[in-house]
C-alpha positions as CSV (number, residue, x, y, z in Angstrom):
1,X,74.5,177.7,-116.0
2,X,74.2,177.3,-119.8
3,X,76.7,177.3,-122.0
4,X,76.4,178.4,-125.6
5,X,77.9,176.0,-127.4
6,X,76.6,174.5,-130.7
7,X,75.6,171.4,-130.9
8,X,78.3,170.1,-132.9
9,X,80.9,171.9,-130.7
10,X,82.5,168.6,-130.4
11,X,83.1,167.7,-133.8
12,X,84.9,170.8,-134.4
13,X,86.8,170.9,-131.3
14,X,87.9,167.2,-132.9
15,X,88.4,168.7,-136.3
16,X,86.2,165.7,-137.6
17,X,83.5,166.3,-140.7
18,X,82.7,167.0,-143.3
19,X,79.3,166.4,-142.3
20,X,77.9,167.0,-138.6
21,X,74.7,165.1,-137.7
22,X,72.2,164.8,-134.2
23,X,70.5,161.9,-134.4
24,X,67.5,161.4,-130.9
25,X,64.9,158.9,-130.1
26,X,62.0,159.4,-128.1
27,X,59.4,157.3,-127.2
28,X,57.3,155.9,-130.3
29,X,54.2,157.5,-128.3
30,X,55.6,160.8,-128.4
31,X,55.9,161.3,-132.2
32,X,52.9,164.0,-132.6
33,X,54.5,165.6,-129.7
34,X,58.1,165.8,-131.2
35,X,56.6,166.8,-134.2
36,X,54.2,169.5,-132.5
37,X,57.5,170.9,-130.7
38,X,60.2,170.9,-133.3
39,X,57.4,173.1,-135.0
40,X,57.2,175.4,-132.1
41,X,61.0,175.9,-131.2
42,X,62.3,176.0,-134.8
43,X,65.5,178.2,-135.4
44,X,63.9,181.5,-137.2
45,X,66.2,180.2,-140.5
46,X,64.0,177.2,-141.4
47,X,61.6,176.5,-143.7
48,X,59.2,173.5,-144.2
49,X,59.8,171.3,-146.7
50,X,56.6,170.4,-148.3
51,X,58.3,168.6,-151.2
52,X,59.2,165.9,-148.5
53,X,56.4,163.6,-148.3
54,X,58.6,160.5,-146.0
55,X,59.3,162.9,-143.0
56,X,58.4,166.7,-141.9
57,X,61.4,168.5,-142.8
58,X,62.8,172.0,-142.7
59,X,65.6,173.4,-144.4
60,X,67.6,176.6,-143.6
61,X,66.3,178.8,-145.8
62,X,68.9,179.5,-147.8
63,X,68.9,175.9,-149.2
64,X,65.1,176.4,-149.5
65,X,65.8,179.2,-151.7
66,X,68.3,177.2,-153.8
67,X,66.4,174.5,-154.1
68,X,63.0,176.3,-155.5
69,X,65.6,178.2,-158.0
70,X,66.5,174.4,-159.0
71,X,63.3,173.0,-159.5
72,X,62.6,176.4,-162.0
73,X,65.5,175.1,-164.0
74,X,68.0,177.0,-162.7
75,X,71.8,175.9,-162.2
76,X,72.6,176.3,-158.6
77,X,75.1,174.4,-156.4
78,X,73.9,173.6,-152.8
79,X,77.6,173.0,-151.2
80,X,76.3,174.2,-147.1
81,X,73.4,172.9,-146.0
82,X,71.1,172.3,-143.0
83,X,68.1,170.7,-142.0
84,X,66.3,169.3,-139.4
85,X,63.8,166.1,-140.1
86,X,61.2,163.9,-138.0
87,X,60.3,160.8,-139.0
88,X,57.7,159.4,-136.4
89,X,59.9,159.4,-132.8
90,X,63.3,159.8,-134.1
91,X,65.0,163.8,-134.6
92,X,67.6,164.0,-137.0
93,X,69.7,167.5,-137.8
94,X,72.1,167.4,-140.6
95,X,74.8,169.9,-141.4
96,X,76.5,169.2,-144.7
97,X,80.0,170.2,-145.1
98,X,79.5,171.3,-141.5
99,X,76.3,174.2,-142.2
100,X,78.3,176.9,-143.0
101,X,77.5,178.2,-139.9
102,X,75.6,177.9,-136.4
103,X,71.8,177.8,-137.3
104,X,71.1,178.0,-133.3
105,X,69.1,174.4,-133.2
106,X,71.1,174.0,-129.7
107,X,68.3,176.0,-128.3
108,X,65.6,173.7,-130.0
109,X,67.3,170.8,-128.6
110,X,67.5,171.9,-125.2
111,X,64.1,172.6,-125.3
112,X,63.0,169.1,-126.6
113,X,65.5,167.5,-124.3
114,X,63.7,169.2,-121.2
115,X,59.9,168.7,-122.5
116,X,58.1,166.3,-119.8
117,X,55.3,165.3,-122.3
118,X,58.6,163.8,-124.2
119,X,60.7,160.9,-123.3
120,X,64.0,160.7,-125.0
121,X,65.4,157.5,-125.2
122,X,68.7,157.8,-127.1
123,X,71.0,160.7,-128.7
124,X,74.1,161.0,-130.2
125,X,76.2,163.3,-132.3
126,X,78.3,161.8,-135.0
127,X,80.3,162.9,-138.6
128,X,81.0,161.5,-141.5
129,X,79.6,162.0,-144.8
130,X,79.6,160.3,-148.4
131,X,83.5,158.8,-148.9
132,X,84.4,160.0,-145.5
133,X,84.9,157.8,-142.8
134,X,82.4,158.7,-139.5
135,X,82.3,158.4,-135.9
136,X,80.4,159.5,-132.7
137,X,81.9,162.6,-130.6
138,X,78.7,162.1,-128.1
139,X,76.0,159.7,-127.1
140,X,73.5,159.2,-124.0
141,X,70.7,157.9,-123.5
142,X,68.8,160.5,-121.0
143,X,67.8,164.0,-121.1
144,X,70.7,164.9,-118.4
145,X,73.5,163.6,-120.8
146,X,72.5,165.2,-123.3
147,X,72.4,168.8,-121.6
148,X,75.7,168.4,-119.4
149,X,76.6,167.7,-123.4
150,X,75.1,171.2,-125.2
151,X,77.0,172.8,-121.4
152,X,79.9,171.8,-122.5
153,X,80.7,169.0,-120.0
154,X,82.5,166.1,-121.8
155,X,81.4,164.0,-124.6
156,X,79.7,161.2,-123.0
């Protein structure tokens, strides 16, 4: 049974933060894959970020928004924030000051997480953020660890 819990259902059950981050490795032959999937299961909310030429990135698309209104010269603060980035055969989603609010990647990293074309070697979920000090809440190293984690079933 699956339980709908955010990813980051850990650090706020901790009280930890500002910042909430997932952080995977797969196997450095599955990059086009990872990148190929992410695509396919992206939350509704996010937006490519073309300006992002280092990693394919997508941004909820309220901090899209807010960042197109800054590059027109407009003065907007971006305070809540979340994206999700690949960078060859590593996944990294970012929350800052904790998102806001639940952008449902859980259901994009299940999916990833039980993918056979990918191999995840590593994950964990840590906090933290500029001046703050950080931590992990959850780590594993295997697709199984990482679900009984988005279930709810400890924090590795």
């Amino acid at each position: 049974m699956q339980a709908n819990h955010p990813w980051y259902w850990r650090i706020t059950e901790c009280q930890q933060g500002p910042d909430y981050y997932f952080l995977a490795t797969f196997a450095p032959q599955d990059s086009p894959q990872l990148a190929a999937l992410v695509q396919r299961y992206l939350p509704q909310r996010f937006v490519r970020n073309e300006a992002n030429t280092a990693a394919i990135q997508y941004l909820d698309d309220s901090t899209y928004r807010k960042l197109q209104a800054l590059q027109q010269g407009e003065d907007v603060r971006i305070w809540f924030s979340a994206t999700i980035e690949v960078l060859g055969p590593e996944l990294s989603i970012c929350h800052r000051l904790g998102g806001g609010q639940d952008y449902a990647e859980a259901s994009l990293i299940r999916a990833l997480a039980q993918a056979p074309e990918l191999t995840l070697c590593q994950w964990r979920v840590s906090y933290g953020g500029d001046g703050y000090a950080g931590g992990n809440v959850a780590q594993g190293d295997s697709p199984d660890s990482l679900l009984a984690y988005l279930n709810g079933l400890g924090s590795s």
